[in-house]
Each structure stands twice: as structure tokens, then as C-alpha cells.
C-alpha positions as CSV (number, residue, x, y, z in Angstrom):
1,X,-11.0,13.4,-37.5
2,X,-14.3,12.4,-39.0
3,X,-12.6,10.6,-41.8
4,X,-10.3,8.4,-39.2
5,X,-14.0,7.2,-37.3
6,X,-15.1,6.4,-40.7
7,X,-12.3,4.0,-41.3
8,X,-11.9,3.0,-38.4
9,X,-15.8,1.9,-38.7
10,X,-15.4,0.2,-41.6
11,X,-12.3,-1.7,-40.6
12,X,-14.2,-3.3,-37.5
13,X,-17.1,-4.2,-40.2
14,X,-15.1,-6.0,-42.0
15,X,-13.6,-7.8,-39.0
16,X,-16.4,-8.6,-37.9
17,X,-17.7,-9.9,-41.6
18,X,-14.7,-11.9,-41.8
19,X,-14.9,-13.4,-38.3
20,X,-18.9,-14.3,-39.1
21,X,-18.0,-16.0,-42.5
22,X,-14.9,-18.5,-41.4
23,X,-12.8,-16.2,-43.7
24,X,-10.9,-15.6,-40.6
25,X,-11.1,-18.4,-37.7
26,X,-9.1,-17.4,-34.4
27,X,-8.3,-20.4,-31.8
28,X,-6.3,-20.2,-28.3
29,X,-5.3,-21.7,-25.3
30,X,-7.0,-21.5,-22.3
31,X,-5.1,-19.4,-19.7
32,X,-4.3,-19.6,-15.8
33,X,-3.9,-16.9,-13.3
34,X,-0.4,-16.7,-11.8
35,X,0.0,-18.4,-7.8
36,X,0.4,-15.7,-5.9
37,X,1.3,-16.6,-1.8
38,X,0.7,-13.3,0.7
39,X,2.4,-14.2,4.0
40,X,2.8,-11.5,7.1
41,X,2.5,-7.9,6.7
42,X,-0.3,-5.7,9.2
43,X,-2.8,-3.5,7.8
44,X,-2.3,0.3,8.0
45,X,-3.4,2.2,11.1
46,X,-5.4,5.4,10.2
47,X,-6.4,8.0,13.0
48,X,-8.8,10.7,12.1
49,X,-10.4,13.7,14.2
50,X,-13.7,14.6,13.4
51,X,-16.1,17.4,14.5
52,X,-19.4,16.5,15.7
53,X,-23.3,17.1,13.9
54,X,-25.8,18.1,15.3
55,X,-29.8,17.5,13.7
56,X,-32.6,19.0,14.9
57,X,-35.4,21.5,13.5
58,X,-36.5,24.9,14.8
59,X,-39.5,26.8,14.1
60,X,-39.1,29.9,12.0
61,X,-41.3,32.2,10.2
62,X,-40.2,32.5,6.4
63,X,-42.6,33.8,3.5
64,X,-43.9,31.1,0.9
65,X,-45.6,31.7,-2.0
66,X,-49.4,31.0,-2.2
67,X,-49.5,28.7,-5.2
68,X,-53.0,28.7,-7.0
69,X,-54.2,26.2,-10.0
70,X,-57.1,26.7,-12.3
71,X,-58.9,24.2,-14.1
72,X,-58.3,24.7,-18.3
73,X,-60.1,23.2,-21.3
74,X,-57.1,23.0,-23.7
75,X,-56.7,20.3,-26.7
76,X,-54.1,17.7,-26.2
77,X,-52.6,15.4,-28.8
78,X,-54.3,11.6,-28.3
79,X,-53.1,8.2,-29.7
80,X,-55.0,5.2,-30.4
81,X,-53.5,1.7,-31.4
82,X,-55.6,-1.0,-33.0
83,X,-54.5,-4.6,-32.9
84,X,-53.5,-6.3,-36.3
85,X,-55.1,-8.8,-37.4
């Protein structure tokens, strides 16, 4: 599988070199959409029952962690850039 990717790869390389160089030149005609006439016909009719939703809120009592933070002298990496000159 590997080995297929790898030629694969290096088929479209060359391509590509050979399309950059002139080696290969590719030239077409320009193309026109086909006429296409829609006359009559109705769009589908589509019925659907649906339940109802309700949104509200309610007051409850739930337990919640007590979160606490601590202030920490730790080292941190830092990064200084100086312009060339």
C-alpha cells in the first residue's frame, strides 16, 4: 500500500514538472451546459405531526462542588524575539 502512494506521488510530480516546463502543453474547447426546459409538474405535499415543547426552569436544590484556587509561584517557559536588523 505504501509503495502504490509512493508511485502514485511521484507520477503526479512528474506531471506536474512536465506541465510547468511546456514538455507537455494541454489546450481545449470551451464547453456549454445542456438547455434544459421544466414545464408543469406540483411540488410534493408533506404532512407531519409533531409533539409539542415546553421551556421553562424550576428551582431545585442539587449539591455543587465548592471549587477553591490558590495563588502558586511556579517557573514557566518565556520567549523573547528581537527584530533583525
Amino acid at each position: 500500500m505504501r509503495a502504490l502512494v509512493t508511485v502514485l506521488a511521484i507520477v503526479v510530480i512528474i506531471g506536474i514538472i512536465a506541465l510547468a516546463t511546456g514538455f507537455i502543453s494541454l489546450s481545449g474547447k470551451g464547453g456549454q451546459l445542456p438547455k434544459v426546459a421544466v414545464e408543469g409538474g406540483r411540488l410534493p405535499t408533506v404532512g407531519a405531526d409533531v409533539g409539542d415543547i415546553d421551556l421553562g426552569t424550576k428551582n431545585t436544590t442539587i449539591e455543587v462542588p465548592d471549587v477553591e484556587t490558590k495563588k502558586k509561584t511556579v517557573e514557566v517557559p518565556t520567549l523573547s524575539v528581537e527584530k533583525a536588523r
